[in-house]
C-alpha positions, 0 to 999 in steps of 0.5 A, spaced: 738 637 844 734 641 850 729 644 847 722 649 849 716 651 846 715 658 845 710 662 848 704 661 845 697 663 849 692 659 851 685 660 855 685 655 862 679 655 866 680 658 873 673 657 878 668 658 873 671 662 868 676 662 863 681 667 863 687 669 858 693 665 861 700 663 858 702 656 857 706 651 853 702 650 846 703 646 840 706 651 836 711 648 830 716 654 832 721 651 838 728 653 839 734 651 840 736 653 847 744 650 846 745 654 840 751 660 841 746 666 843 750 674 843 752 676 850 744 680 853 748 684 856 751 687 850 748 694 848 748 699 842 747 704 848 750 711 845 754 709 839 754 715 834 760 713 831 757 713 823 753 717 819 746 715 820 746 717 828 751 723 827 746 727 830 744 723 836 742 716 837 734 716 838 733 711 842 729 706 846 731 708 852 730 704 859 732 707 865 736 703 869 735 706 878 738 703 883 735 703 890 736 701 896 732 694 896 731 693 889 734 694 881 729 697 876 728 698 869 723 703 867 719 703 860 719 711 858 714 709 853 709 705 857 710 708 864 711 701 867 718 698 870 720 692 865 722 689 871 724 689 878 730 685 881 730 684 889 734 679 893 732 676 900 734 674 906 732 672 912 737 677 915 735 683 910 728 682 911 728 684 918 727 691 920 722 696 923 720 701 917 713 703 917 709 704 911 705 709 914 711 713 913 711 713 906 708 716 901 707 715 893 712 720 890 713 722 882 720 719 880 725 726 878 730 721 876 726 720 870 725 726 865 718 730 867 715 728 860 716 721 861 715 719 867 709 716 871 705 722 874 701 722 880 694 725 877 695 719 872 693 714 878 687 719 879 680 716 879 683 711 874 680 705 878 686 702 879 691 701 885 698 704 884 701 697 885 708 695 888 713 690 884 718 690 889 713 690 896 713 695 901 713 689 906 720 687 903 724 693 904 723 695 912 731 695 913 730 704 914 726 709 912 729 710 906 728 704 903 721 704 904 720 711 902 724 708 896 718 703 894 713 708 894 716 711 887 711 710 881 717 707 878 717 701 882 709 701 881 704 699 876 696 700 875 693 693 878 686 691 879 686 693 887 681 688 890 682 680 888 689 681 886 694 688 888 690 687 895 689 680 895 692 675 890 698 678 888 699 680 896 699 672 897 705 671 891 708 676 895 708 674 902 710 667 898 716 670 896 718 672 902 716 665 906 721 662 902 727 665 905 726 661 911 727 655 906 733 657 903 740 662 903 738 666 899 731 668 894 732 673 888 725 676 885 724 679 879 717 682 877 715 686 872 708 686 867 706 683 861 702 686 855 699 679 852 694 678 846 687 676 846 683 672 840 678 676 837 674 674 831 680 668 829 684 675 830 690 676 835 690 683 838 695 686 843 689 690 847 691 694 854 688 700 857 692 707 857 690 711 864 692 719 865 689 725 862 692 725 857 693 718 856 700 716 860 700 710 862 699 703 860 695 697 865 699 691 864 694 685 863 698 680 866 704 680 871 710 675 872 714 673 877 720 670 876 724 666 883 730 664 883 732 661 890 739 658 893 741 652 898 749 651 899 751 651 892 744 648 889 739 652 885 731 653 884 728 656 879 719 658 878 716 662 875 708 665 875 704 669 871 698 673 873 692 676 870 691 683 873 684 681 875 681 679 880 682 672 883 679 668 887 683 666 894 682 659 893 685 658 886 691 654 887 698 658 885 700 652 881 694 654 875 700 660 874 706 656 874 709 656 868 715 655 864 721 661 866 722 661 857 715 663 857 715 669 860 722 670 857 720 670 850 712 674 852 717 679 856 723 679 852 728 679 857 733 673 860 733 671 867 739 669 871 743 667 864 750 667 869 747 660 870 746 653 868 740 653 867 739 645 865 743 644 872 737 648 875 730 644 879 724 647 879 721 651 884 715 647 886 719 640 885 723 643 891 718 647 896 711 647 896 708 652 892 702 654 895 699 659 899 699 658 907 
């Protein structure tokens, strides 16, 4: 039987120091990827219909946004998007949208007490970072104006990574689609521990005043990409500090059931994925 570790975090030396990274391990705990799962799509939503949830159903809510370039689930509770969903192609990467034209905006799709706010990002020391790159949605106006939402943005360490390493795993993503047919992107943000005294502890920091929103202390990206009917599958996670340019992509490839079990979500589960080849065993995964 096909079987994977599960998730366990581990300490990878990158330059001269070591940083909390996630890695395969030798943890006892391994599951079973051939067992019967339920269908992740199923959901409670807002079933009422019994006594204990007579007078509403509480929650968790995750907003579900289409946009124009992009899919979302956004988080209530920490402020952040769970996820972000692109697609790309050659053709829809195309276009003349500038930047310059948009502008960070609050999202009044979400409820004003849930949302990310503007005054959050205010001197925090952390950049408002994209999970659905401004570059990739250069189709119209709106689309880029889209990509400017605090619901498609996240507190990234802005120089090193936001406006360096991560702009090079985007650029990345978009390179492939001179490869291949078609590229889809999910990104989104981690919360994983730290060791501290023998201890393991979730630690992230809170920015706003009051406190509002959550900085992840990694991010993944999750690349599915396809060529006539063959698929290819990768995925990275980064730790949201500053990395040095030299530090080979590959140091933060890691298996996608690792980032499915830190995340507790399922990629592509439409697909077969014992059918599927790694990402970097078919293309170069490297910054140009």
């Amino acid at each position: 039987m096909f079987k994977i570790l599960a998730v366990v975090v581990a300490s990878i030396s990158i330059g001269a120091s070591a940083v909390p990274a996630l890695s395969q391990g030798n943890d006892p705990y391994i599951f079973d990827l051939n067992s019967p799962q339920l269908d992740v799509r199923a959901s409670l939503g807002d079933n009422t219909d019994n006594e204990f949830l007579k007078y509403g159903y509480p929650g968790p809510v995750s907003d579900f946004l289409l946009r124009s370039r992009y899919a979302t689930s956004f988080n209530r509770a920490l402020r952040n998007p769970n996820w972000v969903a692109e697609h790309l192609t050659l053709a829809n990467l195309n276009g003349t949208a500038d930047r310059s034209n948009a502008d960070f905006k609050e999202d009044k799709d979400i409820p004003v007490m849930f949302r990310a706010h503007l005054k959050d990002y205010y001197r925090s020391g952390f950049d408002r970072g994209h999970m659905c790159p401004a570059a990739d949605a250069k189709k119209d106006d709106q689309a880029m104006k889209e990509t400017f939402l605090l619901t498609n943005m996240t507190p990234q360490v802005g120089v090193g990574f936001n406006r360096n390493y991560w702009a090079y795993l985007e650029a990345f993503v978009r390179d492939l689609t001179k490869s291949f047919d078609d590229v889809y992107c999910i990104s989104g943000p981690l919360y994983l521990p730290v060791q501290e005294d023998g201890k393991w502890y979730v630690k992230y920091q809170v920015i706003g005043n009051p406190p509002n929103v959550a900085v992840p202390t990694h991010f993944f990206k999750v690349v599915l990409v396809k060529q006539g009917s063959d698929f290819s599958l990768g995925a990275f996670a980064l730790p949201n500090k500053a990395i040095d340019n030299s530090t080979p992509l590959t140091d933060f490839d890691v298996p996608v059931e690792t980032v499915e079990k830190a995340a507790g979500l399922v990629f592509f589960d439409k697909l077969e994925r014992t059918s599927i080849t790694p990402l970097c065993s078919k293309t170069k995964c490297s910054f140009k």
